[in-house]
N, C-alpha and C positions, 0 to 999 in steps of 0.2 A: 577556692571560694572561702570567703570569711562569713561570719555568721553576727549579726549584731546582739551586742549582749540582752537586750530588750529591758533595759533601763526602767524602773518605774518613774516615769516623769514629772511624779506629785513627789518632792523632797518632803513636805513636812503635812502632815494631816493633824489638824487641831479642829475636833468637833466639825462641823458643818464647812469651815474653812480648810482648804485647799492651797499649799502654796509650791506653785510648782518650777523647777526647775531653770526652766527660760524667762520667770521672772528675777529669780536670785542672780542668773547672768547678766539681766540687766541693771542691779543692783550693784554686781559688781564692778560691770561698766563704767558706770556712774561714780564708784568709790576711786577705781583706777586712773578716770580724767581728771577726781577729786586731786589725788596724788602728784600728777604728772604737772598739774599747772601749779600747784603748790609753788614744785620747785623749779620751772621754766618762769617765775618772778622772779625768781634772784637775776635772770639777764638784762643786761642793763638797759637793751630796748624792748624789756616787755612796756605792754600798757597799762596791765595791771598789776596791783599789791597784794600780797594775801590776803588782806581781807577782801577784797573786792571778792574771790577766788567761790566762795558760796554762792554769790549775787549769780555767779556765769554758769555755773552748774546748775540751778535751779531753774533762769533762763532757757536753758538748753534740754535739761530733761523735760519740760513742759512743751517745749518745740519737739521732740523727739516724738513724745504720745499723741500731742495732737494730731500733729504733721504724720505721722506714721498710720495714724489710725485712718484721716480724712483721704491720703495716698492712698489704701488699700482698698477704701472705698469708691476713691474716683477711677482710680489708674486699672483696678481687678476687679472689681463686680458694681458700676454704675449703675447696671440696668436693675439691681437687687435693690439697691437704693431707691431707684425711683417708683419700686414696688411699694417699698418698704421703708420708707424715709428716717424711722424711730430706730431702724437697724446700726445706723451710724452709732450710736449712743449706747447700742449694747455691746460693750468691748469685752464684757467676757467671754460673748460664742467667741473669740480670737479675731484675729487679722491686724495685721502690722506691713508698714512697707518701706523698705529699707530710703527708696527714692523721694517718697512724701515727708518721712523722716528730717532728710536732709533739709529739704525745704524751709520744714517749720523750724530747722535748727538756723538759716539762715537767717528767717525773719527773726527771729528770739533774739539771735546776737546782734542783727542791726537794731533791735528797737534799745537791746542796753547799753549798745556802743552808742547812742543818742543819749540815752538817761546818762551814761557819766560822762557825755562831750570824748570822746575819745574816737580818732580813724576807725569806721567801718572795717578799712582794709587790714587794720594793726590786728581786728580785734579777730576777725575772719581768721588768719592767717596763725594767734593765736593758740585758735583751735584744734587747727588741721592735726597736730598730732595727738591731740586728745580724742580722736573717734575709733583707730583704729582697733583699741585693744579692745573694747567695749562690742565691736561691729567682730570681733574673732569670736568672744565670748559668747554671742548671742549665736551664733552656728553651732556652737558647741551643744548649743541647747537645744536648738533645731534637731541636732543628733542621736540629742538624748531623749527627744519625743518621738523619733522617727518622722521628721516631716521634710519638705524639701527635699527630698532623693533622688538619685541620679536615671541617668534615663538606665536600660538593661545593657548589659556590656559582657563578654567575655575572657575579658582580663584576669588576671590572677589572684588581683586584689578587690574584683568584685564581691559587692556586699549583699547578702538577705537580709533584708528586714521581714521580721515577724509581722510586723503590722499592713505588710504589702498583700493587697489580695490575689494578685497574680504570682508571688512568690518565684520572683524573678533575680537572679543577681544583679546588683544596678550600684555606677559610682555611688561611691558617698562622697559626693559633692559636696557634704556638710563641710566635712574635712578640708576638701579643695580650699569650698571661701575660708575657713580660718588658717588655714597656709599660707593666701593669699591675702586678703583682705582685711585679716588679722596679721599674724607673724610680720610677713614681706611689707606690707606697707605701712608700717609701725616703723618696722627698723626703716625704711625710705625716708619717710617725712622725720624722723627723729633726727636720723643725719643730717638730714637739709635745715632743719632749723636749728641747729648749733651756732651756725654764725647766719648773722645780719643778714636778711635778704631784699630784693625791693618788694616795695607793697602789692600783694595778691599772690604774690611767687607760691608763697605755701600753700594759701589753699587750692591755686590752682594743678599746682602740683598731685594735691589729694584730687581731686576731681579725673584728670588728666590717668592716673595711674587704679584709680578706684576702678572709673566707667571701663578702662583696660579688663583689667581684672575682671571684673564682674561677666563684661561681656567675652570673656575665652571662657568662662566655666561656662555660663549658660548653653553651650555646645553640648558637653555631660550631663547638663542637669536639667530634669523633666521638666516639662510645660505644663502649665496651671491646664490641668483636664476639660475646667470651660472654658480655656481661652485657646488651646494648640498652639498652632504654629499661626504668625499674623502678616508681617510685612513679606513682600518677594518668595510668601510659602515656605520659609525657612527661620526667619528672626522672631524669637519669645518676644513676652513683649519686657521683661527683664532688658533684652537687647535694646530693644527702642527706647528704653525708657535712661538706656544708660549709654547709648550713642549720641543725645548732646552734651553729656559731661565729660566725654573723651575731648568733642569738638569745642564746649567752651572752654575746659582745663587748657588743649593743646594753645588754642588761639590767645586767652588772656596768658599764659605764660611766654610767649612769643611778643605781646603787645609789651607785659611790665618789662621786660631784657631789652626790649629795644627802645623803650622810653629812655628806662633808664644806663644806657648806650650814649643815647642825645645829650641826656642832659650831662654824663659825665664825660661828653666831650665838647661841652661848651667850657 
């Protein structure tokens, strides 16, 4: 059995202010997508320039917060909300949600793939390998808060968290997602987008591999304690929430290959 280190989660304490760890992951997220699209302009069918390269990171991280916040609030605790309506608004008690996230990141890049006239699809697709490092990092942080833990397990490499009140060994699933969701789908979708693909390939791609992923850990890893187990008495809602982006990913990547099948054999 391994032991978690118990991390203090606040990195920097200045006076009154708090600044903790799973935020600088996001920070660093955000600097690493900075980087990565930098230099994915130099190919020759990107859509955008560097300088555009600010405009789309600022789009997307304000998609990320919003979307991430109103997701945790629709998707995991609705009925809190409609207690509590002003609770949306207070993002420092926490809650972020990887699913809602996404959402607000896809509105955000269609409304600026419209502000500079450029393919929705180009700009979608753009993206795809800009989430992954950012989505590794932010487990990381998870890890280092002690939250998200795995269900209990008798493995070898189960984990105690101090902060567990059952003091149970239990995956760190933290780990899993960033192996998975970070590491493995970084290098996937970086590979795939080397050379020229048709339109939507990559992001569907990301969706197709992400909702994968996601939903084989959620097997290891604990159910939100108000919500248990939901569909067929067995599926998180993690699962459900990540069983249409297997199903849209699979099918629009099945849709752009045989589009573009037709048209290059006309």
């Amino acid at each position: 059995m391994l032991i978690h280190p118990d991390f203090d989660p606040v990195a920097v304490q200045i006076g009154p202010l708090s600044v903790h760890w799973y935020g600088l992951m996001y920070l660093a997220g955000f600097a690493a997508a900075w980087f990565i699209a930098k230099s994915r302009t130099k190919q020759p069918w990107s859509p955008l320039n560097e300088a555009q390269v600010e405009d789309l990171i600022f789009y997307s991280a304000v998609g990320v917060i919003l979307g991430g916040r109103f997701g945790y609030v629709i998707f995991y605790n609705f009925p809190q909300f409609l207690q509590d309506p002003l609770w949306l608004f207070r993002v420092w008690e926490g809650g972020m949600a990887f699913h809602g996230g996404l959402l607000g990141v896809v509105v955000a890049v269609a409304l600026y793939a419209r502000r500079i006239q450029v393919p929705v699809s180009a700009l979608w697709d753009f993206i795809a390998p800009l989430a992954p490092i950012g989505l590794g990092l932010g487990r990381i942080g998870n890890f280092i808060g002690q939250e998200l833990w795995g269900r209990p397990t008798d493995v070898s490499w189960g984990m105690l968290f101090p902060r567990d009140p059952l003091q149970l060994p239990r995956h760190p699933s933290q780990l899993y997602q960033f192996a998975l969701e970070g590491i493995l789908l970084f290098a996937i979708i970086f590979w795939f987008t080397r050379k020229q693909r048709p339109p939507y390939a990559a992001g569907s791609l990301f969706l197709l591999c992400y909702g994968c992923f996601r939903f084989l850990v959620e097997f290891v890893r604990e159910p939100d304690s108000h919500i248990g187990f939901d569909m067929l008495g067995w599926m998180t809602r993690g699962q459900e929430l990540s069983l249409p982006m297997i199903l849209i990913g699979g099918g629009l990547l099945i849709w752009t290959y045989s589009r573009s099948s037709v048209k290059g054999g006309k």
